[in-house]
Every structure is written in C-alpha cells, then in structure tokens.
MMTF fields as JSON, N, C-alpha, C and O atoms, coordinates in Angstrom:
{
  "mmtfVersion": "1.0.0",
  "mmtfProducer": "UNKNOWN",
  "numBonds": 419,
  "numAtoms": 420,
  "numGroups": 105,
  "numChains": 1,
  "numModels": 1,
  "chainsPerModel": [1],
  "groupsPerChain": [105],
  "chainIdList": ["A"],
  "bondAtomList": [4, 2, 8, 6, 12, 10, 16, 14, 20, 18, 24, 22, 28, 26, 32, 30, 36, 34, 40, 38, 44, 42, 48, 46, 52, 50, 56, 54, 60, 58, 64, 62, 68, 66, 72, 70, 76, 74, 80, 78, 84, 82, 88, 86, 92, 90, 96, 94, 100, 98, 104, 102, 108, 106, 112, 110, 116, 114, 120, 118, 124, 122, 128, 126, 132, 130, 136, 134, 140, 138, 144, 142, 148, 146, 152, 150, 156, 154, 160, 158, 164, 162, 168, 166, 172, 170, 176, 174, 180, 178, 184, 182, 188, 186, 192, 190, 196, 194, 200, 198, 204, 202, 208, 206, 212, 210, 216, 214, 220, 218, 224, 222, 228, 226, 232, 230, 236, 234, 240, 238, 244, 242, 248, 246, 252, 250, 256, 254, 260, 258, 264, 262, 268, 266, 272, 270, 276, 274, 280, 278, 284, 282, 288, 286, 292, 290, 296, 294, 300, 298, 304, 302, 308, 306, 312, 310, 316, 314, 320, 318, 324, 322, 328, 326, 332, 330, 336, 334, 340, 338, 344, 342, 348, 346, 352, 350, 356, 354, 360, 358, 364, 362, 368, 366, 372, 370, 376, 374, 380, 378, 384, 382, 388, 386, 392, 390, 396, 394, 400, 398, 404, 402, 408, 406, 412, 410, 416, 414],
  "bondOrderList": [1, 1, 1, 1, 1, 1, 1, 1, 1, 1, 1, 1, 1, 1, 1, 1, 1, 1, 1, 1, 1, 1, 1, 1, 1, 1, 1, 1, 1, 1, 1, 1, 1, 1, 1, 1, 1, 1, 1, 1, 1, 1, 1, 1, 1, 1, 1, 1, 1, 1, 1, 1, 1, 1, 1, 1, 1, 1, 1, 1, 1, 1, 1, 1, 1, 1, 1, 1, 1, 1, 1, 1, 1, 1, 1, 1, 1, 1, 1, 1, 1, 1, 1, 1, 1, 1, 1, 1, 1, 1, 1, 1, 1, 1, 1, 1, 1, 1, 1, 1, 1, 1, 1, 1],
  "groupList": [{"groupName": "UNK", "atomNameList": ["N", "CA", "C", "O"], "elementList": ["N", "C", "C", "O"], "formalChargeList": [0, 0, 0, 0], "bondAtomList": [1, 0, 2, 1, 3, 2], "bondOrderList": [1, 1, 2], "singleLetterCode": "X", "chemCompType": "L-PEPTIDE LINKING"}],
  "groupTypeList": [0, 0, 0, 0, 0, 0, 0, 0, 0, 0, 0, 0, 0, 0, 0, 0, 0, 0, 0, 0, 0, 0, 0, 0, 0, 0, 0, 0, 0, 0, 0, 0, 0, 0, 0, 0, 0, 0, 0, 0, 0, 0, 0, 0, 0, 0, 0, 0, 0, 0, 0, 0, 0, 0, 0, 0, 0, 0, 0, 0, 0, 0, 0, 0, 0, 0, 0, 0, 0, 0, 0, 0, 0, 0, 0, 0, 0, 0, 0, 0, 0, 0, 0, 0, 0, 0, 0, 0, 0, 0, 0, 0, 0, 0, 0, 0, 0, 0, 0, 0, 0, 0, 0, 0, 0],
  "groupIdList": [1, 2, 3, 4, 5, 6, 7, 8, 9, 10, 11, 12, 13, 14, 15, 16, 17, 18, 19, 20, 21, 22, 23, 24, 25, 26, 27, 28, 29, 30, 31, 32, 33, 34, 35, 36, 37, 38, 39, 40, 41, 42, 43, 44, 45, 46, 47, 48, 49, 50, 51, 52, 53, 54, 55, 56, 57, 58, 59, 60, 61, 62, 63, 64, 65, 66, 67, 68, 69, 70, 71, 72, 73, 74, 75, 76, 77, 78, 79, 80, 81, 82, 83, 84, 85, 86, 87, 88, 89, 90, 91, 92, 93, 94, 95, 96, 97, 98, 99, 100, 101, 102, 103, 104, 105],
  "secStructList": [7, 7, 7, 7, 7, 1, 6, 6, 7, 7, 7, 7, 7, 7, 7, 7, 7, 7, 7, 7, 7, 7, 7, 7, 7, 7, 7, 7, 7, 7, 7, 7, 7, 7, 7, 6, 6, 2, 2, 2, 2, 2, 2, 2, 6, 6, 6, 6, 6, 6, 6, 6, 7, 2, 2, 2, 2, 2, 2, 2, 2, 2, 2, 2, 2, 2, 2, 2, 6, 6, 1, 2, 2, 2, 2, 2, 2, 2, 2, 2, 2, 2, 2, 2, 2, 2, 2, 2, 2, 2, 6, 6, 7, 2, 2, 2, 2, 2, 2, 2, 2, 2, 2, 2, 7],
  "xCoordList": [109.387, 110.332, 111.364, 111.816, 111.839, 112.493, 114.308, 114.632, 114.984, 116.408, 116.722, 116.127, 117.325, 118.025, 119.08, 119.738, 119.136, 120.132, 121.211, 121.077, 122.209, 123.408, 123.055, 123.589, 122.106, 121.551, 120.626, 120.65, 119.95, 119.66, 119.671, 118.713, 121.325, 121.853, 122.264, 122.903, 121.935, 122.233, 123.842, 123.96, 124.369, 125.837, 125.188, 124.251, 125.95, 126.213, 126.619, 127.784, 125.627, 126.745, 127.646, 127.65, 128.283, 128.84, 127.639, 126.662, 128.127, 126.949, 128.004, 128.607, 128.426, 128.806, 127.727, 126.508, 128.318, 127.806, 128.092, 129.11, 127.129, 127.486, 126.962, 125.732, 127.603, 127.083, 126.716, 127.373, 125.155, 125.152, 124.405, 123.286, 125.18, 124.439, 124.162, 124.811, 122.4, 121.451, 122.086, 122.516, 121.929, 122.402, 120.521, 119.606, 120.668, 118.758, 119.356, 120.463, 117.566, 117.611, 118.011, 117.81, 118.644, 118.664, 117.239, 116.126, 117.427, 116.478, 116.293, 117.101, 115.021, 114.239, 114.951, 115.545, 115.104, 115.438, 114.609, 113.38, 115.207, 113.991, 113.323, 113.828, 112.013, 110.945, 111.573, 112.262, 111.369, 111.927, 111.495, 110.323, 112.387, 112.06, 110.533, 109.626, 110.034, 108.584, 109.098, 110.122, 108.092, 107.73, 106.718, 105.683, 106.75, 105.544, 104.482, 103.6, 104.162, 103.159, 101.909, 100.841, 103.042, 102.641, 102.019, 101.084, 102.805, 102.402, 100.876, 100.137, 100.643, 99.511, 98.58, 97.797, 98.37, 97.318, 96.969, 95.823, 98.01, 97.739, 96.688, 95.554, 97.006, 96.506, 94.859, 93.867, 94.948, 93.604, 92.989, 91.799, 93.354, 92.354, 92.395, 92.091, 92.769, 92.673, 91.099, 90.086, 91.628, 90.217, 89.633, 88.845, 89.122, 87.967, 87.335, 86.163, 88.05, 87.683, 87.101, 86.266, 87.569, 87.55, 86.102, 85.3, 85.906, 84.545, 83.195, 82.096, 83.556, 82.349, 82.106, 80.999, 83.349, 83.567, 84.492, 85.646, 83.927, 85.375, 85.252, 85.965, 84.857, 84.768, 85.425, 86.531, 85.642, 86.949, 88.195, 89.27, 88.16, 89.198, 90.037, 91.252, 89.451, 89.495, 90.24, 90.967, 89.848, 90.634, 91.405, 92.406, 91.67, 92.86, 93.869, 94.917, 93.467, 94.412, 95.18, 96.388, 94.401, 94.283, 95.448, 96.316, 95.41, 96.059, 97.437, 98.375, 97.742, 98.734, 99.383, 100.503, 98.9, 99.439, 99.78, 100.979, 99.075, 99.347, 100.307, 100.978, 100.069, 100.543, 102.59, 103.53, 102.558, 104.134, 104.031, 104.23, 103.703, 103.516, 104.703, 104.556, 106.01, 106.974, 107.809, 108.679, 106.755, 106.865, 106.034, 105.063, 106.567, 106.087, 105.013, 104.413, 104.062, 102.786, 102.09, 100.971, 102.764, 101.923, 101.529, 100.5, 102.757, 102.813, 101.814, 100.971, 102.013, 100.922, 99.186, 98.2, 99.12, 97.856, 97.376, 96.272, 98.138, 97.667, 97.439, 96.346, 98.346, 97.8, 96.415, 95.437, 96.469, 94.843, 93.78, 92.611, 94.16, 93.263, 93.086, 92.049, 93.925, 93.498, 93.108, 92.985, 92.805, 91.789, 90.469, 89.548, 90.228, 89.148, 88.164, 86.992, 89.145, 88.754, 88.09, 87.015, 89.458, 88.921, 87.286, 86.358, 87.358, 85.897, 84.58, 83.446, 85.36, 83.862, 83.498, 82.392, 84.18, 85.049, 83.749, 83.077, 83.978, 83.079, 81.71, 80.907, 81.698, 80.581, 79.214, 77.993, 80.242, 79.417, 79.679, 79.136, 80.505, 79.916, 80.94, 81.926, 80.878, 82.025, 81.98, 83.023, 81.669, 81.327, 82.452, 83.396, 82.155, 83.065, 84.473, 85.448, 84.369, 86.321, 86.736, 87.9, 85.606, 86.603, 86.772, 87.938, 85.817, 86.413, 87.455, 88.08, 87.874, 89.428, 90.559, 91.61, 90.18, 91.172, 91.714, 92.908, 90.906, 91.267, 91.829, 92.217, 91.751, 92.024, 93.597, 94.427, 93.763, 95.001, 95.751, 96.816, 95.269, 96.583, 97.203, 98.168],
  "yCoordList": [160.593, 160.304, 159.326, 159.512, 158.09, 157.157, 157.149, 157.011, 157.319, 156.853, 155.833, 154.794, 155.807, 155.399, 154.148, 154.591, 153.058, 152.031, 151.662, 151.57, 151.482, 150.79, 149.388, 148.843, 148.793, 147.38, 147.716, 147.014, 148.664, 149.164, 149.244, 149.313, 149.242, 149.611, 148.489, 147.557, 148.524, 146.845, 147.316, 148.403, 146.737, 147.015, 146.653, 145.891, 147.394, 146.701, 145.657, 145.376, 144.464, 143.795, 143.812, 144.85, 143.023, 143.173, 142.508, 141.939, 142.825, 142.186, 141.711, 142.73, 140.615, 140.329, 140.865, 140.968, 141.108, 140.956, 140.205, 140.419, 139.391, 139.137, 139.043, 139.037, 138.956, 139.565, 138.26, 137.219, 138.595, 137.155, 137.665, 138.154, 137.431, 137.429, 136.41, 135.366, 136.901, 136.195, 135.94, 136.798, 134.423, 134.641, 134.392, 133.668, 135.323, 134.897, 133.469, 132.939, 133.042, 131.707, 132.122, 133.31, 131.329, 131.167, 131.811, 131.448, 132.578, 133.048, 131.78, 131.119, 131.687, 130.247, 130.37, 131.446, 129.556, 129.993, 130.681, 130.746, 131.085, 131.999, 131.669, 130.898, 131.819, 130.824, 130.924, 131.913, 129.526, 129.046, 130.222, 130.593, 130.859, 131.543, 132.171, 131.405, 133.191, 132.88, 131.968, 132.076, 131.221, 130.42, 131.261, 131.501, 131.797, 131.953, 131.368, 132.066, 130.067, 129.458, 129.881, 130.486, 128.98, 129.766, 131.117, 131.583, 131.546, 133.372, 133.751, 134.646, 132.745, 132.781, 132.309, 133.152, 131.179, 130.288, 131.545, 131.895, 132.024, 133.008, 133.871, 133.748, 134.751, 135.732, 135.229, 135.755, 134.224, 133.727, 133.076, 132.847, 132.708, 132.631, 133.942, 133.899, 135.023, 136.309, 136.837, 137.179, 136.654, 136.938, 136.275, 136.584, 135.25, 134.092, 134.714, 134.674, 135.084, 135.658, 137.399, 137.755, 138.377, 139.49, 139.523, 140.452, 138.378, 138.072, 137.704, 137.756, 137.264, 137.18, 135.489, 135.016, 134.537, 132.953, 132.746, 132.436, 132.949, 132.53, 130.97, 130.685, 130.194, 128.415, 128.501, 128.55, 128.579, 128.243, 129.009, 128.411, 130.311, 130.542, 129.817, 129.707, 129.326, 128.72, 127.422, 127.016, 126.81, 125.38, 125.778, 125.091, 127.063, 127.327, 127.529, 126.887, 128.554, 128.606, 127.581, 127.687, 126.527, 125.331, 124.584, 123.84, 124.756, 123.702, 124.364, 123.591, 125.76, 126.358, 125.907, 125.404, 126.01, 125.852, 124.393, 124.247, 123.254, 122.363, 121.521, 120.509, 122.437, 121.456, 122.196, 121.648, 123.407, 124.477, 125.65, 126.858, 124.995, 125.684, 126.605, 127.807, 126.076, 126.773, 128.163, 129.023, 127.584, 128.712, 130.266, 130.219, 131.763, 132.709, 132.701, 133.135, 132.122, 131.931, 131.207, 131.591, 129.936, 128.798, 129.686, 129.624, 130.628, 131.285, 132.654, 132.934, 133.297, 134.406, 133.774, 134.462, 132.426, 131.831, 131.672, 132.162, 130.883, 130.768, 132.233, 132.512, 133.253, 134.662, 134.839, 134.819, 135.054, 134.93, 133.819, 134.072, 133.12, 132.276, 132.415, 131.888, 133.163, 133.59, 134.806, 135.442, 135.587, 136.716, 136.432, 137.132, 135.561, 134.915, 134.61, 134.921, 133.847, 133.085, 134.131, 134.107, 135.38, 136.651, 137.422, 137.665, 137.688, 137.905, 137.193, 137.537, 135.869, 135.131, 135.185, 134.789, 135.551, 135.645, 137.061, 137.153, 138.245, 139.288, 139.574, 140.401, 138.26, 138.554, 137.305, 137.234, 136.462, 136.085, 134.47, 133.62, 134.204, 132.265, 131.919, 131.815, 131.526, 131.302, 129.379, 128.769, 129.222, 127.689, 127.647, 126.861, 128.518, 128.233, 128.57, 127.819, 130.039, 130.604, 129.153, 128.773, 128.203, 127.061, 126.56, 126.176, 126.129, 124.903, 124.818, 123.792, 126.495, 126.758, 126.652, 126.015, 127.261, 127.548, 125.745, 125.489, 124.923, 123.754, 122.614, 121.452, 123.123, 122.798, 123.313, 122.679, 124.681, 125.238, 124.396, 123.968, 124.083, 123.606, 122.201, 121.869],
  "zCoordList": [172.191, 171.138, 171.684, 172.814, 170.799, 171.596, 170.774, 169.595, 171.783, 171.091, 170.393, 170.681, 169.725, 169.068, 170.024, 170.965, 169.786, 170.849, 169.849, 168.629, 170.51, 169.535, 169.125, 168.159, 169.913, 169.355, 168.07, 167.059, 168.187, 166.711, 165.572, 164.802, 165.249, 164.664, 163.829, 164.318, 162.596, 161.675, 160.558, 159.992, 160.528, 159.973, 158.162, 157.926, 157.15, 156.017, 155.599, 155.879, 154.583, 154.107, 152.969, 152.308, 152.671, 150.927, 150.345, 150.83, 148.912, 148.466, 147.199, 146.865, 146.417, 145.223, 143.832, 143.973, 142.767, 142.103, 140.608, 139.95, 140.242, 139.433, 138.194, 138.175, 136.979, 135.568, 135.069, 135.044, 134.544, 134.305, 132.429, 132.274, 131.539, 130.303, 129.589, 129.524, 128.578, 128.081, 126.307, 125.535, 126.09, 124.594, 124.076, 124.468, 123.141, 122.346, 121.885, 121.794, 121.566, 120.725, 119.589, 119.338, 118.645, 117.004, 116.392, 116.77, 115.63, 114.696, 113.784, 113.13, 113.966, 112.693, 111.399, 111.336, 110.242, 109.184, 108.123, 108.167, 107.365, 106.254, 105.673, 104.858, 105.513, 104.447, 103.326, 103.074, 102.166, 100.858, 100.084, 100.159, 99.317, 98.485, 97.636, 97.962, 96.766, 96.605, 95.081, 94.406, 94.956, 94.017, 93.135, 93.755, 91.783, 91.029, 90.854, 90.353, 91.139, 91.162, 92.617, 92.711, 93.737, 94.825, 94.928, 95.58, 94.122, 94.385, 93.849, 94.258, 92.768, 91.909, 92.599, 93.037, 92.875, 93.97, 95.15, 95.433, 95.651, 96.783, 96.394, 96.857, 95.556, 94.464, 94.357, 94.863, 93.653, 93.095, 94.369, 94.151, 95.581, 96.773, 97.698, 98.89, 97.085, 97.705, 97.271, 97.881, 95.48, 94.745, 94.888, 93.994, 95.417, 96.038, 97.397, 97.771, 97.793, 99.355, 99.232, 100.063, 98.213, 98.083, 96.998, 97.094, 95.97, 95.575, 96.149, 95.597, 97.557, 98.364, 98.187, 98.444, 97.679, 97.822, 98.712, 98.417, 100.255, 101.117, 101.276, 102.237, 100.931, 101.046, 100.153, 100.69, 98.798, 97.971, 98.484, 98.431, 98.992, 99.219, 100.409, 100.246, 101.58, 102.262, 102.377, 103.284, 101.118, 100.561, 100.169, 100.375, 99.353, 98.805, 99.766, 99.839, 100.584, 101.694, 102.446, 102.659, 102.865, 103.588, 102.378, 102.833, 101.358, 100.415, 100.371, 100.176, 100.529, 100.408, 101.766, 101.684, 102.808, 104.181, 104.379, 104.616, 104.351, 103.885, 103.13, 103.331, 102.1, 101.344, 101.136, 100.56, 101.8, 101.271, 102.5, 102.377, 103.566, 105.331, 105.096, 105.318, 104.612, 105.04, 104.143, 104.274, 103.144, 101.781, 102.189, 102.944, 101.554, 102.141, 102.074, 103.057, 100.684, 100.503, 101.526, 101.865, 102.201, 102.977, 104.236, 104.909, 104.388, 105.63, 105.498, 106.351, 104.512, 104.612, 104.37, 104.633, 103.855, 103.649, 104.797, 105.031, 105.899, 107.303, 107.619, 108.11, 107.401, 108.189, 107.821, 108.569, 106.297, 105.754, 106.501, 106.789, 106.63, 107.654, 108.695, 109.096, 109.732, 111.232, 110.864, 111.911, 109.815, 109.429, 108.904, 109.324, 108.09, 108.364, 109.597, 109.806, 110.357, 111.634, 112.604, 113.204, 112.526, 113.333, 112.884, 113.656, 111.326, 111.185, 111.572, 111.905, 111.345, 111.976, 113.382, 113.752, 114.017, 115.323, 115.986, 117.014, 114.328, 114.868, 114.67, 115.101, 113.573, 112.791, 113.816, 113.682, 114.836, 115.639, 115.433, 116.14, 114.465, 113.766, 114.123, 113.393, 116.04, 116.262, 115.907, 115.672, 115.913, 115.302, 113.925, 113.853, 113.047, 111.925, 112.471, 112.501, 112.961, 113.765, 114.41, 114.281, 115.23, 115.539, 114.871, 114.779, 113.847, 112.964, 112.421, 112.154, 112.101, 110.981, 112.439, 112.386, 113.447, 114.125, 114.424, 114.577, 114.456, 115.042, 113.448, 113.576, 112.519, 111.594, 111.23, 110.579, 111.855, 111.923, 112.6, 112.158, 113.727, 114.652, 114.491, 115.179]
}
C-alpha cells in the first residue's frame, strides 16, 4: 500500500461562472387566414384521393401548394402530399415517392 506524498496533492481551483442565456428564434408568422374556396379545392382533392383518383388529387394538391403554399390549405395540401409520398414509400413505388418528393422541394 503506497502513501500518499504532499506532491500528490493537487489544490482547488476557482472556477467563474457564468450565465449565459438563449433567446429562441422568432416564431414564423401565421398562415393567411382559411379562404372558403381554398377550403373547398382541399375537400374535393381529399375526395379524389379517398375515391381511389390519387393523380387528380395530386394536381390538386400540387396547385394548392403552389399556387397559396402559405395558406392553411397550401400547407395541409403539402402534408397530404408527404402522405402520399409515404404510401408509395410502403407500397414499394419508390420511383413515384421521388417524383413528388422532388417536386416538393
């Protein structure tokens, strides 16, 4: 068993500390209000897609995003479109999931 030496022995230092706080980024602004029209187009390329016509719904989507990206519709149309993308995604056709996904971006 070996002693312990006073050379050993390492002293404390101080240590400062200091406070350092994070401000978040700005929250984006709020998508434009819904539009009734918008709301309708949405609607009717929902029922395009829920009928077993996802190529029309598709354009529809695409035209909503497009054409009113920043409207709640343009924005839930793109969601509808990376749900799409995802089925094809499972259903194997990844050929089409790219085509939309690269059409998205």
């Amino acid at each position: 068993m070996s002693k312990i030496r006073e050379d050993d022995i390492v002293e404390e230092e101080e240590i400062d500390v200091v406070q350092v706080t994070i401000t978040p980024p700005p929250a984006p602004p709020p998508p434009e209000p819904r539009n009734p029209v918008l709301a309708r187009l949405l609607r009717m390329a929902d029922g395009y897609r829920r009928s077993g016509q996802p190529y029309q719904a598709i354009e529809m989507y695409f035209e909503l995003v497009d054409d009113h990206g920043e409207t709640q519709e343009g924005l839930q149309a793109r969601e509808h479109l990376m749900a799409v993308c995802e089925q094809y995604e499972r259903e194997g056709k990844m050929r089409q999931a790219r085509a939309l996904y690269e059409r998205l971006l």
